[in-house]
N, C-alpha and C positions, 0 to 999 in steps of 0.2 A: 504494500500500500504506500503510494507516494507521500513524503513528510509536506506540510502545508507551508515549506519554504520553497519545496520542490513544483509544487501548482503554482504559487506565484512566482517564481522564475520565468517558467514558462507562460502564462496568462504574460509577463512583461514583454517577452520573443516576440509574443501575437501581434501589442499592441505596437512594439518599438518597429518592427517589421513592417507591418500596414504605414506606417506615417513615413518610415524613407523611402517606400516606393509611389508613395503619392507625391511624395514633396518632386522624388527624381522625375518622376513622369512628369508633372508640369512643367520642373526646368529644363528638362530633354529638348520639351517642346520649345519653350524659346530662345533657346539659348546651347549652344555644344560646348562651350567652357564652363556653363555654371556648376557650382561645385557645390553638393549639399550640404545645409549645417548642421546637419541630423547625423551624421557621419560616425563624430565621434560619440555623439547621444547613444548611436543603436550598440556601437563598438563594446560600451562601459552602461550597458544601460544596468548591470547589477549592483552599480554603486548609486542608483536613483532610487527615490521610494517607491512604497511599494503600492501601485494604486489602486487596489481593492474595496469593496464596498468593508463600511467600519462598521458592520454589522453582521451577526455569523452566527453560526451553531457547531458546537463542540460534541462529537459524539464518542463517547467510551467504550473500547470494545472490549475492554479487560472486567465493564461492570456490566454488557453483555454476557460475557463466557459466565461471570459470578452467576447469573440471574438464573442461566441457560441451565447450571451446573445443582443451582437449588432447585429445580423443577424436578429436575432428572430423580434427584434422590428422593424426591415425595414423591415422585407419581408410578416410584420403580416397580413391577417389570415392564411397566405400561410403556410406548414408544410417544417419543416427541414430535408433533407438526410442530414448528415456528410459523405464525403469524405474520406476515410483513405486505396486507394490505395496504392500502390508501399511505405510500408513499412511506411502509414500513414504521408507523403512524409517527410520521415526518423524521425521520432519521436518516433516510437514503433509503429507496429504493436497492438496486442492484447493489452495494456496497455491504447492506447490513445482510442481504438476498446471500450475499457469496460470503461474508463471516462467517452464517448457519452451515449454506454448505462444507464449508470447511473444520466446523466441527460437527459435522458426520449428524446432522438433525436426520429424522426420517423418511422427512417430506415439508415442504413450504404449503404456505396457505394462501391465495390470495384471491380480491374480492371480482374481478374481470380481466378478460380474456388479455386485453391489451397486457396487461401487467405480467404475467405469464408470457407473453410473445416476448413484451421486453428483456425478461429475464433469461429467457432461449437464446434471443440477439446475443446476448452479453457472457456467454456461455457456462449459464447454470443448467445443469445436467438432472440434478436431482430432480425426482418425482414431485410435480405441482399439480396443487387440485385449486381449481378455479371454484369458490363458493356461489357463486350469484348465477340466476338464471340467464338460459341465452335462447340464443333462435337459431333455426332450423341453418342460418348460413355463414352461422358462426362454426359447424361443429367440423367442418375439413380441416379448418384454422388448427382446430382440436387436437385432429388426430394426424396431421401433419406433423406435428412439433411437438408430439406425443406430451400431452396435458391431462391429467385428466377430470373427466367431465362428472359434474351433478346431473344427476338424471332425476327430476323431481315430477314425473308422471308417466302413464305408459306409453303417451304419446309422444314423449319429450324420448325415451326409450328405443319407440319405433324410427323417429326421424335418424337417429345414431347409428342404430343398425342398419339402416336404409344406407347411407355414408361411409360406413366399412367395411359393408358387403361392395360397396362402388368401389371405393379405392382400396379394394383387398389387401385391409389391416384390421387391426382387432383395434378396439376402443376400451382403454381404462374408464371403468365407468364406478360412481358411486351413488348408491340409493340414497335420494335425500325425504326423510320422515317429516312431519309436522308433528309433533306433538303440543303444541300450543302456542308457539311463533305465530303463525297464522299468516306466515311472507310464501314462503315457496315447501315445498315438499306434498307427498300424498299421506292426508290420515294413516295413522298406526292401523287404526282398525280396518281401513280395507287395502293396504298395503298389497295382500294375496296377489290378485292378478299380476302386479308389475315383478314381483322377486318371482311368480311361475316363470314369468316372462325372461325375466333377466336371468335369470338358471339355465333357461334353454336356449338362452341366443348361441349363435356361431360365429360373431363377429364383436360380441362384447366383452371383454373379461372384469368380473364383478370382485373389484379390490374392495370396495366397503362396504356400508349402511351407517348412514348417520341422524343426528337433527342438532337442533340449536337450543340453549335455555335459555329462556324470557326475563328469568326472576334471580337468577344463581349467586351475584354481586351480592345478596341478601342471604346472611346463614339462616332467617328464618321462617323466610317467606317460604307458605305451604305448596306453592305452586312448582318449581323444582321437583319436588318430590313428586307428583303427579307427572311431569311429563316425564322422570325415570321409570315409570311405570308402564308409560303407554311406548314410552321408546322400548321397553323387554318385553312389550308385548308385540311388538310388531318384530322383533327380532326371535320370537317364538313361534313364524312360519314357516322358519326354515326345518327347527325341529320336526315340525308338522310334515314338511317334506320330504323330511330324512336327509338333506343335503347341508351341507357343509357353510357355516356361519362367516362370513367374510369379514376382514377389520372391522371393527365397533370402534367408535369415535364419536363422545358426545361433549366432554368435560373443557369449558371453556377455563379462562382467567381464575371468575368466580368460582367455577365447581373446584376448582384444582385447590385453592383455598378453602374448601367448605364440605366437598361432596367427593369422599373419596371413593364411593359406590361408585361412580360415573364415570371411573379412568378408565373401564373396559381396558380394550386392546393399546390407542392411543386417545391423547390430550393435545387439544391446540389452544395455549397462551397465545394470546396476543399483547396485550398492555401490561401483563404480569412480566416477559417480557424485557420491560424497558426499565422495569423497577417500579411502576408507579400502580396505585392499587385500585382497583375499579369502582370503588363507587365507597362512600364514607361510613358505609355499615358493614362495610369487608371486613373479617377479621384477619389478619397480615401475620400469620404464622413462620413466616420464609425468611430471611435475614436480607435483604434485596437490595442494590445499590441502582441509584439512580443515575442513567444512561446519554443523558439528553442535557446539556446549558446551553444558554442563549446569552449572547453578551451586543454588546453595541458600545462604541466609543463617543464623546461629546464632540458635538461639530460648533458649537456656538452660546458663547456664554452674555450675558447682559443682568445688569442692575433695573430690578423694577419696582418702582414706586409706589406705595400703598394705595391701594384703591386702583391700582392699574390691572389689564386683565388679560387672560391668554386663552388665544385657540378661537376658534369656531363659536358662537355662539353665546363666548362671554359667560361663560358657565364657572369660571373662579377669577376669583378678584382676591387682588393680594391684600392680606391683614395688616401689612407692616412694611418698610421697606427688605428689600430680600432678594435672592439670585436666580435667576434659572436658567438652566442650560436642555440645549437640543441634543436630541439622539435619533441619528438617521433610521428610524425602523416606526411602522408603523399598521395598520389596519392591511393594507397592501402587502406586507408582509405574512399577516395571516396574527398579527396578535391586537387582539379585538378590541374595538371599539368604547364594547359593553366594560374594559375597563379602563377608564378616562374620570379621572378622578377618585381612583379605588388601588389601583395597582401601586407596587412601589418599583425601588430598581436597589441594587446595593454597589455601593464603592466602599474601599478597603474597611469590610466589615462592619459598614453603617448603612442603614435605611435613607432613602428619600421619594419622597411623595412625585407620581405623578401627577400633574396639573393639566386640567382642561381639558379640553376632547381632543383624542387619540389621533393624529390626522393619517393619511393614507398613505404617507413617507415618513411620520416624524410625530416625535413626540416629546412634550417637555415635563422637566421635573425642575421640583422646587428645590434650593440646599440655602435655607435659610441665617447660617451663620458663614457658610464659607461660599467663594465664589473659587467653583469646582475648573480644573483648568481644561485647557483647549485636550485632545487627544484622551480623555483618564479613560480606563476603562472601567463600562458596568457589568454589572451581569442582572439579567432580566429575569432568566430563570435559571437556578441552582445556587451555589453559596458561595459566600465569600467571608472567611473569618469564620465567626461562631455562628451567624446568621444564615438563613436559607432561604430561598422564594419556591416553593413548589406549585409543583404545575396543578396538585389536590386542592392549593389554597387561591390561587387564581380561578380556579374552576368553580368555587365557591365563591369568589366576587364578581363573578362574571354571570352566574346562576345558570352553567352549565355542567357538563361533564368533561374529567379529565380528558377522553377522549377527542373532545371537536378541541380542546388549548392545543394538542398537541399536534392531531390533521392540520391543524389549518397553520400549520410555520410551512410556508411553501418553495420554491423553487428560487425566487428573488433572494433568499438567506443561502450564500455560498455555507457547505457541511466542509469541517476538515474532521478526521478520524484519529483517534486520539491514541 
């Protein structure tokens, strides 16, 4: 994995490159003795700064392996999927995609087709099961790039088998149940016809049966317990048939926390994962290090006078006179709106208040006794000193879930790997 002096080295080649062949191609044109001044710039450009956005994410892959490693020995002999939907829930994509594989996970998980193709591009090998439903012209994509598929009806079945009898291949296929999701699968209880089905195809080979919990985040909501129910009931047709039970896979985040009945064969963590716990009635039995910081540096410091007001709307007005400084990261980045006047940030080991509404590039905080200098760095989320910002406690001022703080740090936030 390249060190994040080695990216911007390169990211500088790019930029220094592009500008002496523009500059020479103009002078070309008017002139056959001019001589560029960019010359010696492109020659020594590694002694120039470095011009990167001052805003970023920091991803640990040592409190990945931690995480990956406590999973393993709760949920043992059970086998591990790693989660690494919706942008490996904002970590990197391919990056965190090829850590798992390389520590020998069992199989990835993710939420569309795309993400899966992507990961083939970039040549991850290991077995991917794409969760969400598709359509009938989605599934050559399928079984070209050998993925394999949800089968969540018998129609969704027939159309597969229709496709690998065509392109004379077999299709990894997984039974997806409903037991009280109520998004995609067929009822436990008439299940029958699709697993006759999928037993007897000649172009499908049936790696699982699975479903999703609704409530699991929650040790004690009753509901959990009922779709384990109706999920071993529907896995009780095969008995019925006397044929052979395929991987069982139901135990997300929460169950792996809560619901050791539900490890069956394998477990797919997703946000357990990255260290961060699913929801604030989770009980956190694991020893988990947290995977993800967010930092950003000051672009812009100024003196404002009491009664004076920042941002959009004029939604704070200063008490006193007092400083605040800008930080290039904002709603467009993916960290929200919702908190603009709630959030803090920390510098070496002290809190300060964001002020005013969160703009689409930028956003300011108050540091009321000191004026914080040009470049300092913050961290927006994780710690610094003895202090911490978690993504559980943002999530709570934002009156979301951990889950959408973390999707939504998007692709504008260059990742280096830690």
């Amino acid at each position: 994995m390249p060190s994040p002096e080695s990216v911007k080295i390169r990211r500088l080649k790019i930029l220094n490159s592009s500008a002496a062949q523009s500059w020479d191609s103009t002078a070309n044109s008017n002139s056959k003795t001019a001589i560029s001044p960019y010359k010696s710039f492109h020659e020594n450009f590694e002694n120039f700064p470095d011009p990167s956005r001052p805003a970023w994410i920091e991803v640990n892959f040592a409190a990945l392996a931690h995480n990956l490693s406590e999973i393993r020995n709760r949920v043992a002999p059970a086998k591990v999927m790693a989660v690494v939907k919706a942008n490996a829930y904002g970590h990197g994509l391919v990056p965190v995609a090829r850590f798992y594989q390389q520590s020998a996970v069992d199989m990835l998980g993710v939420a569309l087709l795309e993400e899966a193709l992507l990961l083939r591009e970039n040549g991850i090998a290991c077995p991917i099961l794409v969760f969400g439903g598709l359509l009938e012209s989605q599934v050559p994509h399928f079984l070209l790039h050998h993925i394999d598929i949800t089968v969540s009806s018998l129609s969704k079945l027939e159309q597969v088998e229709r496709w690998a009898l065509h392109l004379g291949c077999k299709a990894r296929i997984h039974i997806k149940l409903d037991t009280g999701m109520g998004r995609i699968g067929t009822r436990a209880s008439s299940a029958q016809p699709m697993i006759e089905a999928a037993l007897l195809s000649k172009n499908c080979q049936l790696i699982g049966i699975f479903s999703h919990f609704a409530c699991a985040d929650d040790p004690h909501d009753k509901m959990t317990a009922l779709q384990l129910e109706r999920f071993e009931e529907g896995i009780g047709y095969f008995e019925k048939l006397n044929a052979p039970i395929p991987m069982r896979h139901l135990a997300n985040s929460g169950a792996i926390l809560h619901h050791p009945k539900s490890f069956f064969d394998m477990v797919r963590p997703g946000i357990l994962l990255y260290g961060i716990q699913p929801d604030s009635k989770s009980q956190v039995e694991l020893e988990l290090k947290r995977s993800l910081t967010l930092k950003a540096k000051t672009v812009f410091q100024k003196g404002m006078l009491k009664g004076q007001t920042v941002s959009y709307g004029a939604t704070w007005k200063a008490s006193k006179n007092t400083w605040i400084s800008t930080l290039p990261i904002g709603y467009g980045d993916g960290f929200m709106r919702a908190l603009s006047n709630k959030a803090e940030v920390l510098y070496e080991g002290k809190r300060f208040q964001v002020v005013g509404k969160i703009c689409m590039d930028q956003m300011m905080i108050e540091s009321p006794e000191i004026c914080i200098p040009n470049d300092a760095e913050m961290t927006v989320i994780g710690g610094s000193g003895e202090e911490m910002i978690t993504v559980e406690h943002l999530a709570e001022q934002a009156q979301t879930i951990p889950y959408e703080i973390l999707t939504n740090l998007n692709s504008r936030l260059p990742r280096y790997y830690l």
